[in-house]
N, C-alpha and C positions, 0 to 999 in steps of 0.2 A: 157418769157418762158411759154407754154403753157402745158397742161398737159400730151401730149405727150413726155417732158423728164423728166419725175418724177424718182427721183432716193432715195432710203431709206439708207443710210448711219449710221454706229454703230462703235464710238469709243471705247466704254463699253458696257458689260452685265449687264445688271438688277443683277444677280448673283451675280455677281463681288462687289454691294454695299451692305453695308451692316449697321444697326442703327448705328447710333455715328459717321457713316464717313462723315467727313467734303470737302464737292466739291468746289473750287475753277475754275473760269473763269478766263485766264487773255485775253485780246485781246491785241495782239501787231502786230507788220508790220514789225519789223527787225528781225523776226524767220520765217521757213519754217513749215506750218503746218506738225502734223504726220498723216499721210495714215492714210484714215480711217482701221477697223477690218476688215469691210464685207460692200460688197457694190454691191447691185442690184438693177435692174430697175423695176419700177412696172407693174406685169405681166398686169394688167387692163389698161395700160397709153394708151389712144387713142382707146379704144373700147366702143361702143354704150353699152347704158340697156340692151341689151338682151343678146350678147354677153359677157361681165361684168358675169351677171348671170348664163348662161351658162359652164363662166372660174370657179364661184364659187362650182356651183356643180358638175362637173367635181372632183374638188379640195376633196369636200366633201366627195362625194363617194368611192375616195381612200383611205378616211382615214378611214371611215365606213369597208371597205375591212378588213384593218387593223383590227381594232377593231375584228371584226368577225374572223381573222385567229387567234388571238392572245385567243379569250372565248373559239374557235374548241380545241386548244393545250391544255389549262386547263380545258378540259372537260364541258366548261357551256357553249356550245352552245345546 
């Protein structure tokens, strides 16, 4: 598999544990796994360094957006 099918799979939330829980692995072959939670491809899988960089700040900038509508609404921009 090359890294053009990279897929990011989540059974659990980070959230979800929490100190003192105790995680248990069993692996076995006569049960049907359960579906993951959330399951996407990764947006970068099969694009060169510049393009890569490009998806990154693209990515950045919207959140930058973000950020900046959200100080306008409370007055600190």
């Amino acid at each position: 598999m090359g890294r053009e099918y990279r897929e990011h799979l989540k059974w659990c939330y980070v959230n979800d544990i929490r100190a003192g829980d105790v995680l248990t692995v069993e692996v076995r072959e006569d049960l049907e796994p359960d579906p993951p939670r959330e399951r996407r491809l990764d947006e970068e899988a099969g694009l060169d360094d510049v393009a890569g960089l490009q998806l990154r700040r693209k990515a950045l900038e919207a959140q930058l957006a973000d950020v900046n509508e959200e100080l306008a609404e409370r007055g600190a921009a």
